[in-house]
N, C-alpha and C positions, 0 to 999 in steps of 0.2 A: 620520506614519509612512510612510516608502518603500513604493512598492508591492511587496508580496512573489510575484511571476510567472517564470516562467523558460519557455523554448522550448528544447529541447535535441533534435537530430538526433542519430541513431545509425545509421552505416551498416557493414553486412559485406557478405561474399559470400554470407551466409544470410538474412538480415534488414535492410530499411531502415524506421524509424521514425522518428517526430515525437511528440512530445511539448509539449504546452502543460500549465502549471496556475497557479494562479491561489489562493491560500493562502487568500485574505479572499474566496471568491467565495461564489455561493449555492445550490451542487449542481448546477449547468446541468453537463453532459457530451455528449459527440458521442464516439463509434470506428467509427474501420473497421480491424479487423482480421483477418477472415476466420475467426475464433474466436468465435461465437454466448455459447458458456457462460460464456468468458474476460471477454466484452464488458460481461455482466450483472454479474458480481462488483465488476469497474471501475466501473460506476454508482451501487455501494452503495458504495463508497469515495469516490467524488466527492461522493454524497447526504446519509451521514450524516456524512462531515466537512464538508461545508460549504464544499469546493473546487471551482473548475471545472475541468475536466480535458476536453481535444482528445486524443484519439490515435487515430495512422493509422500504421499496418503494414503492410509489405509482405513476407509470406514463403517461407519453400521449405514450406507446407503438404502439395505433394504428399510429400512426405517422411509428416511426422506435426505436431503442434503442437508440438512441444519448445521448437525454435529461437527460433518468436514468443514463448513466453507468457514462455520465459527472458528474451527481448533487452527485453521492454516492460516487466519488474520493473528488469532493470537502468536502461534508458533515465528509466522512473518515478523511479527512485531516485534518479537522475543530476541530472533536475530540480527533484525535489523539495529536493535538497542545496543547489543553488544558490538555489529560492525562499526558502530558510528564513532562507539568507543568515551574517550571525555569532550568530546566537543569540539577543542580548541583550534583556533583558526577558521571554522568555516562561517559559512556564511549564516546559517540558523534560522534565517527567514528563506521561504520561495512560494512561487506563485505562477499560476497558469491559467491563460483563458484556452479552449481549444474548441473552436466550432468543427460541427462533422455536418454537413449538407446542411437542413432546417433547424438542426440544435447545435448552443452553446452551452458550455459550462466553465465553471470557474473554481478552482481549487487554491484557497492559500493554507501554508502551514508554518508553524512556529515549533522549532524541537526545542521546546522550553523546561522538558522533562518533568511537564505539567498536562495527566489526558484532557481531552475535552472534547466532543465532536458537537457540528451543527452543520447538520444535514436537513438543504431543503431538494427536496428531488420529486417532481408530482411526476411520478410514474405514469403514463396513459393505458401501460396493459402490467396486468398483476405478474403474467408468465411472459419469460420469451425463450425459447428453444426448450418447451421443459422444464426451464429454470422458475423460481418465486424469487421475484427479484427484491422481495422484505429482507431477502438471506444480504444484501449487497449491507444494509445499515449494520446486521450483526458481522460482517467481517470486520469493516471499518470500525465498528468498536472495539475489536479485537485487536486489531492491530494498535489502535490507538491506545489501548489500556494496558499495553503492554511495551509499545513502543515510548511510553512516554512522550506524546507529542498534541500539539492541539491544532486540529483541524475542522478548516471550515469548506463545507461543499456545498455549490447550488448550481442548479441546472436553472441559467436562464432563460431559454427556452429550448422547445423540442416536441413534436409529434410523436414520432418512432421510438418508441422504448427503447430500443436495438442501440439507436444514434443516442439517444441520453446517456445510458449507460457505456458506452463505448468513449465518449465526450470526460465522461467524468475519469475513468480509469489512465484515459490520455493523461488530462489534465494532473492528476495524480502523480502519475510518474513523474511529469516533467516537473514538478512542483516539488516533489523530492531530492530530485536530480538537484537542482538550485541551491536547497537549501546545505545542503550534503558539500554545496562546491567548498573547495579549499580559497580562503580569501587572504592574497600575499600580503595586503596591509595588517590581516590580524593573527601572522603568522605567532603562533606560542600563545595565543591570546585568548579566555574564553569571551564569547560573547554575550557578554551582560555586566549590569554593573556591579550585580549580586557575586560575580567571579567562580559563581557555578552554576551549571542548565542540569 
């Protein structure tokens, strides 16, 4: 099997990025993006999918985070499209539920090479650590508008913003990780009947 990795730069007058990842890795991650809360979510995406992911940002922070957390879901997005490469053989559907103490969340995805997000997430605090956690919808569309992929996210339930958000990012990964896997029955095979995603 090809190794599935991609390095995609992304440079504006707002933002410059890098991005590494690594499809078949084994949770290792490194960032510098001057986003503390942004940073930790990205490691539970690297972690429990079971990818390695590099990222380094550089952005107009004195402003606010908007810029970065938007430009690194896109940039994410960007390479994870490329890592994934033409599809064939995997499995193309995944899905995750991951409870964290009083909240659950549930992430499924389809890399149908079709974006589409629905996100229901009733936040209980606007902030956590600093963070506006409105920025969490514009990454996810970032990623997804670029990853070509359709994804659905809801926070079952949850108290602690901290645990919602942290629930979901789980469930993320591990929902990627799945869909990402290599399936022996469909080996050489795209998945659909379209015969392209």
């Amino acid at each position: 099997m090809a190794e599935r990795k991609a390095r995609v730069e992304r440079n504006t007058l707002e933002t410059q990025i890098t991005v590494d990842i690594n499809l078949d890795g084994t949770g290792k991650s490194s960032f510098d993006t001057g986003v503390p809360f942004l940073e930790h979510m990205m490691e539970q995406i690297a972690r429990h999918g079971m990818m390695d992911l590099d990222i380094v940002s550089k952005g107009d922070l004195h402003i606010d985070d908007h810029h970065t957390v938007e430009d690194v879901g896109i940039t994410l997005g960007q390479a994870f499209k490329q890592a994934v490469g033409d599809k064939k053989g995997i499995c193309r559907y995944g899905h995750a539920y991951v409870p964290m103490d009083e909240a659950l969340s549930r992430v499924a995805i389809d890399l149908s090479g079709r974006p589409g997000l629905i996100m229901e997430v009733p936040f209980t605090r606007a902030v956590v650590g600093g963070f506006d956690v409105d920025l969490f919808e514009e990454f996810f569309r970032g990623f997804i508008n670029h990853a070509m992929v359709t994804v659905h996210i809801d926070n079952l339930r949850g108290k602690n913003t901290h645990h919602q958000i942290e629930t979901v990012f789980k469930a993320f990964g591990r929902a990627l990780r799945m869909a990402v896997e290599m399936d022996e029955r469909m080996a050489g095979v795209t998945p659909s009947t379209k015969g392209l995603l």
